[in-house]
C-alpha positions as CSV (number, residue, x, y, z in Angstrom):
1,X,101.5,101.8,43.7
2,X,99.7,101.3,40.6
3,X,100.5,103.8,37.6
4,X,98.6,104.7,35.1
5,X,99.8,102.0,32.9
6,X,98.5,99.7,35.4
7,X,95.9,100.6,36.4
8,X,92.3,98.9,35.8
9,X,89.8,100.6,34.2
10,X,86.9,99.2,36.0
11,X,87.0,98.4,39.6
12,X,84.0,95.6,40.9
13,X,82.9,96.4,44.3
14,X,80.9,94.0,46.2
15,X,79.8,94.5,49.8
16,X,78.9,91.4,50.9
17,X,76.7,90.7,54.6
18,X,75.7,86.7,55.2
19,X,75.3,85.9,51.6
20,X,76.9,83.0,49.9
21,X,79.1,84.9,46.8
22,X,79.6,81.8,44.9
23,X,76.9,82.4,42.2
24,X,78.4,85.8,41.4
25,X,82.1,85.2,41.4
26,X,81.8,82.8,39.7
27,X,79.6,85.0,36.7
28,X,82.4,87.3,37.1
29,X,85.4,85.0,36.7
30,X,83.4,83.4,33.3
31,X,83.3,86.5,31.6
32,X,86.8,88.1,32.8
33,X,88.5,85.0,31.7
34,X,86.7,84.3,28.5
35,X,86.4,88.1,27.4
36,X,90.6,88.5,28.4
37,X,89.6,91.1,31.2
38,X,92.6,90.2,33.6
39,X,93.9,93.7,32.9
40,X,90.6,96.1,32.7
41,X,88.9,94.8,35.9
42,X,89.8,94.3,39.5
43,X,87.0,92.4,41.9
44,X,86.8,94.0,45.5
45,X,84.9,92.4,48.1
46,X,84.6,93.9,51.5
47,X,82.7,91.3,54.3
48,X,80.8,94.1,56.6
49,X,80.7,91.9,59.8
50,X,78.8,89.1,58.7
51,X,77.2,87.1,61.9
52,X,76.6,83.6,59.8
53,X,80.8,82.8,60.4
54,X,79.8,79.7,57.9
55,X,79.0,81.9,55.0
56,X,81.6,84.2,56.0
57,X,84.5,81.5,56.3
58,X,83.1,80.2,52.7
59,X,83.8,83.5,51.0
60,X,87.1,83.9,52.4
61,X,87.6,80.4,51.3
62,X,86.4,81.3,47.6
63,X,88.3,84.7,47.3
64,X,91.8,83.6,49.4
65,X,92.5,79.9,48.9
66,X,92.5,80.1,44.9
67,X,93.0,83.6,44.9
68,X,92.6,85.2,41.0
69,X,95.8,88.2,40.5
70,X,92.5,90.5,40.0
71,X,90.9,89.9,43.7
72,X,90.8,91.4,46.8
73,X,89.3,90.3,50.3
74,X,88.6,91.9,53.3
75,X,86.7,91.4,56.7
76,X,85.4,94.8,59.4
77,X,85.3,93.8,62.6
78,X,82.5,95.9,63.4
79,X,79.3,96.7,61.1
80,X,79.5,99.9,59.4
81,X,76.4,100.0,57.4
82,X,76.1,100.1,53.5
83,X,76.4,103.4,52.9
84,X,80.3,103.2,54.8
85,X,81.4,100.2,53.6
86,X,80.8,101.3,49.7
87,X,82.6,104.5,50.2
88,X,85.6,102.7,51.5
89,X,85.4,100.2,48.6
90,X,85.9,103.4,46.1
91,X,88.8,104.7,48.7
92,X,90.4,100.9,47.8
93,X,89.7,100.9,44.2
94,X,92.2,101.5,41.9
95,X,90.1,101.5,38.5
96,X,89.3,105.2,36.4
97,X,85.4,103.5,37.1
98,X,83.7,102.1,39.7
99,X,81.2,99.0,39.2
100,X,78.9,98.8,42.5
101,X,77.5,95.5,43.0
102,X,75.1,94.2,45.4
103,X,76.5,90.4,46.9
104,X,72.9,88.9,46.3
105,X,72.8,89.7,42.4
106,X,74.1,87.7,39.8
107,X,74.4,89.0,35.5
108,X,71.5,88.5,33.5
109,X,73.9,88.5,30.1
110,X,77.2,86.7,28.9
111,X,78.3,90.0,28.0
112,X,77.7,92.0,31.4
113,X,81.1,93.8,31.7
114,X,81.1,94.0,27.9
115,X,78.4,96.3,28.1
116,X,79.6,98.0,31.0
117,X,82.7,99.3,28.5
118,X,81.3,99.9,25.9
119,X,79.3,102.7,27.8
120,X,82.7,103.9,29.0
121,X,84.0,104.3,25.8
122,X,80.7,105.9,24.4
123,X,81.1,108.8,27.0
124,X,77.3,109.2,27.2
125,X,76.8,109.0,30.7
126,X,79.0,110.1,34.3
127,X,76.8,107.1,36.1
128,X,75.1,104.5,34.4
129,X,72.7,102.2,35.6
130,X,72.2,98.9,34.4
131,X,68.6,97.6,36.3
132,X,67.5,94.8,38.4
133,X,65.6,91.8,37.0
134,X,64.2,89.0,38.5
135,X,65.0,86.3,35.6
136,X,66.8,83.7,37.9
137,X,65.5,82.7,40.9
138,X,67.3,80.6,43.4
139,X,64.6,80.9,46.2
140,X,61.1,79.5,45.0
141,X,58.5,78.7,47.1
142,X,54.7,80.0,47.9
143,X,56.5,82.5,50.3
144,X,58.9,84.5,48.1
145,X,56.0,85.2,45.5
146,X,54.2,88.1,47.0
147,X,57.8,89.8,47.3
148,X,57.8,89.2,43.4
149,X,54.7,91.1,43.2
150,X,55.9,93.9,45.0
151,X,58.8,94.4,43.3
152,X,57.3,93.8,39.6
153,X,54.3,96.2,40.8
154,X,56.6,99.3,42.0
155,X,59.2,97.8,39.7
156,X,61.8,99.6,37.3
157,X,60.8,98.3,34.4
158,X,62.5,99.4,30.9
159,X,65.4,102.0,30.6
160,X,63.3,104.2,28.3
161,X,61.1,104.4,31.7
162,X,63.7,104.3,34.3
163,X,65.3,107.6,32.4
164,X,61.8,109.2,33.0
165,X,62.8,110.2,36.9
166,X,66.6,108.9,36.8
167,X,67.1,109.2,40.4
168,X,64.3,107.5,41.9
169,X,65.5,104.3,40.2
170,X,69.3,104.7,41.3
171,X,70.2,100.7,42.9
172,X,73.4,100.2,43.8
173,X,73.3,96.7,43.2
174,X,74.4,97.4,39.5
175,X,75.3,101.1,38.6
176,X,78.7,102.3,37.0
177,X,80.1,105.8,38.0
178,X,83.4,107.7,37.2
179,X,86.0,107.4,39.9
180,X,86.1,111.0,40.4
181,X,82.8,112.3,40.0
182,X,82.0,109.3,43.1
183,X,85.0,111.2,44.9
184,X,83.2,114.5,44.5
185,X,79.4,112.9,45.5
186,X,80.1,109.9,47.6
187,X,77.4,108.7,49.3
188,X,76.0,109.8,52.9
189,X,77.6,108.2,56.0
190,X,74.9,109.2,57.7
191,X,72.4,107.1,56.1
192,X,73.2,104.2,59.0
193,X,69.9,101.8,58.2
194,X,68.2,100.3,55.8
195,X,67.6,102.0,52.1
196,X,67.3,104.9,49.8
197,X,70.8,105.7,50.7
198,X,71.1,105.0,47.0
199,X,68.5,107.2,45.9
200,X,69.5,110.0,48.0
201,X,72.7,109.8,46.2
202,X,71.1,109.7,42.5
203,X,69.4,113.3,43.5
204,X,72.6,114.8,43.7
205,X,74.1,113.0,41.1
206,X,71.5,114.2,38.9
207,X,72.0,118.2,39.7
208,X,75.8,117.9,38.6
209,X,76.2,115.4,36.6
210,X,74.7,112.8,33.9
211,X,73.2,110.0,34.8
212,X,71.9,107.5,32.9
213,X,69.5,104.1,32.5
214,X,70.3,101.5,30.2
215,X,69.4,97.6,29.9
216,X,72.1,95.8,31.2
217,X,70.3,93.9,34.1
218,X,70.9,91.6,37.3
219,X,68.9,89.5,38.6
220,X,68.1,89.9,42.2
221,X,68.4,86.6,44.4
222,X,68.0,87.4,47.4
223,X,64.6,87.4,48.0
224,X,62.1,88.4,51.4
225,X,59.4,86.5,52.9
226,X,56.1,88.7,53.6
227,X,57.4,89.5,57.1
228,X,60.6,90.1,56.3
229,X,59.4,92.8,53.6
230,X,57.5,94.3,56.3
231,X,60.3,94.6,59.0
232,X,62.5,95.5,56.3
233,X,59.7,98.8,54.8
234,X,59.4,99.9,58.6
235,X,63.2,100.2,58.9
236,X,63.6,102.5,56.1
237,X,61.4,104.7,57.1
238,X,64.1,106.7,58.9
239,X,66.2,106.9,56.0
240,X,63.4,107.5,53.9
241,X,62.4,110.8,56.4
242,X,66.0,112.0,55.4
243,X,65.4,111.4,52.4
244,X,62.3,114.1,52.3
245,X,63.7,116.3,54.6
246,X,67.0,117.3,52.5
247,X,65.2,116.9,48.8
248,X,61.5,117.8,48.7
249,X,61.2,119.0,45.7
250,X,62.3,115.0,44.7
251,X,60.4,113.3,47.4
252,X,57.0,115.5,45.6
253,X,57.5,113.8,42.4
254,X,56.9,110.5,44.0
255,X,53.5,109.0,43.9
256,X,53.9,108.4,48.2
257,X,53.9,112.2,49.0
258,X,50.1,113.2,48.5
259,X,49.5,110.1,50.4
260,X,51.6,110.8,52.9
261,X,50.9,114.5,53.3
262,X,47.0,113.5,54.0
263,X,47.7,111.3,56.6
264,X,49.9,113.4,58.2
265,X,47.0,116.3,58.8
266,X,45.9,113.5,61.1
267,X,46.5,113.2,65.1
268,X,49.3,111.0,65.9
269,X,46.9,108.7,67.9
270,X,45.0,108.1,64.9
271,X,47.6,107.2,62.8
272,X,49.3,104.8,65.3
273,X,45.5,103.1,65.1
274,X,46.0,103.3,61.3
275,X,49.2,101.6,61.5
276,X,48.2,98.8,63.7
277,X,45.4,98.2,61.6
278,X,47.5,98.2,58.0
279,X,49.3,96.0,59.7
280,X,46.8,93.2,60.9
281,X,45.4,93.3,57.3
282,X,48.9,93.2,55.8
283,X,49.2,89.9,57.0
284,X,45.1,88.7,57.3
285,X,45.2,88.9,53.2
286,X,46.7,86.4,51.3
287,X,45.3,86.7,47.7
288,X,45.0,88.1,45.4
289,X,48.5,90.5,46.0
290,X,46.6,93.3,45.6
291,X,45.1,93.9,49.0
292,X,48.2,93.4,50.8
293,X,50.2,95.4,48.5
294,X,47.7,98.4,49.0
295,X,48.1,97.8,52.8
296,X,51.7,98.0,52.5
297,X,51.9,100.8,50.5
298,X,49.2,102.7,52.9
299,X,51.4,101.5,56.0
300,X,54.7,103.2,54.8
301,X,52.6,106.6,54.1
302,X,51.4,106.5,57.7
303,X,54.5,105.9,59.2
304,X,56.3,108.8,57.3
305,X,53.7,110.8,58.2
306,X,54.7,109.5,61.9
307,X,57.8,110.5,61.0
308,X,57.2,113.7,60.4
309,X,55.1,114.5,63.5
310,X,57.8,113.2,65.3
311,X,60.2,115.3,64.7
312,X,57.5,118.2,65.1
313,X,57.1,116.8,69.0
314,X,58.9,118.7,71.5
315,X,61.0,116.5,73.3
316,X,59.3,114.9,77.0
């Protein structure tokens, strides 16, 4: 058992699902072992299933064959989703703070953890986020830039801005939070598919405790084609409804809900005609960004306002 004395003050935790973690380990174990961190960080990576086995065997191979003191391994058997497997990476941790990473990220600065600590010792903040960037790239190619668009479009931007509506920018693919305030507000088991799980859990952050923005980015590498963005928007969209249902004072600060709330004064035969029809254009338009962006964007209100009438429905 660790003591006190022992203990780390920051603890790295990495869910990782089919991507290669070579880039970021490798960030990590630069700065650790330049900066003399072996004793204020611990890495934890938790595998949640993965299906590629080769990317799978290659990270166990990375993190168990030429294992540093400070890392930790481990494989489920079966796929718990993201919300899960980051709450039992802070029931692992042994560090007084928790650093959530995202497995496709890597640190935009030499000085990443640096930062991280300094914050800690500052005491501004019970959760800090640090941003996402998109200064590398490891995926180029005509396909990837519309997701680029998207991103930069609906994008985060500065800290100054982030801090405007801190929750709404919550990603935890790089945010720092004190061990025990993530014990009181962990996040939502519930939240099972894909996104906002993260914001969700900045909302109730935010009524407790302080949360803030600064520039301390990562750049995101794992990026979508325009169908996977698609597929990807119309899973959330049940996570999103949860989302709206338990915070709607936050979801009416977002520039979707008077969108959304017209379309949903619509029959739910129209809309499904709507939805088909975002759709084809979605994918017709090519350039410029902007058309398919809007249909996007258009798309995701109609099918919360689906969503909504949904639940509305008696059941057949």
């Amino acid at each position: 058992m660790n003591t006190a004395e022992s203990r780390p003050r920051v603890s790295i935790l990495i869910p990782v699902y089919n991507w290669d973690l070579t880039l970021l380990i490798g960030a990590l174990r630069t700065e650790i072992e330049t900066a003399g961190l072996e004793t204020v960080v611990e890495v934890k990576c938790f595998d949640d299933a993965s299906t590629d086995l080769g990317l799978r065997e290659a990270n166990r191979a990375l993190l168990t064959e030429h294992p540093k003191g400070w890392e930790e391994y481990r494989e489920a058997l079966l796929n718990k989703g993201r919300a899960k497997m980051r709450n039992d990476l802070a029931d692992a941790a042994n560090g007084d703070w928790l650093l959530f990473m995202d497995a496709d990220v890597v640190p935009d600065s030499p000085k990443y953890l640096r930062n991280y600590i300094e914050e800690i010792v500052s005491d501004r903040a019970d959760a800090v986020c640090g941003g996402t960037g998109y200064a590398l790239r490891t995926m180029r190619g005509p396909e990837y830039d519309f997701y680029i668009y998207l991103v930069t479009s609906a994008g985060e931007g500065s800290a100054e801005m982030r801090n405007r509506i801190p929750w709404k920018y919550v990603l935890t693919s790089n945010m720092l939070i004190r061990r025990e305030v993530f014990r009181r507000v962990p996040f939502d088991s519930r939240f099972v598919k894909y996104g906002y799980e993260d914001q969700e859990w900045g909302i109730r952050i935010r009524k407790s405790f302080r949360l803030l923005h600064i520039d301390n980015t990562v750049s995101h590498l794992g990026l979508q084609t325009k169908s996977d963005l698609y597929n990807k928007m119309v899973n959330s969209i049940e996570n999103y409804d949860l989302l709206r249902q338990w915070h709607p004072a936050e979801f009416a600060e977002s520039s979707i809900a008077r969108v959304e709330q017209r379309f949903a004064e619509l029959s739910e035969n129209t809309l499904h005609r709507f939805d088909r029809l975002l759709k084809r254009w979605y994918f017709y338009f090519e350039r410029p960004f902007f058309f398919p962006y809007l249909c996007y964007q258009i798309n995701k209100a109609v099918l919360l306002a689906l969503a909504r009438q949904s639940r509305k429905s008696p059941p057949l």
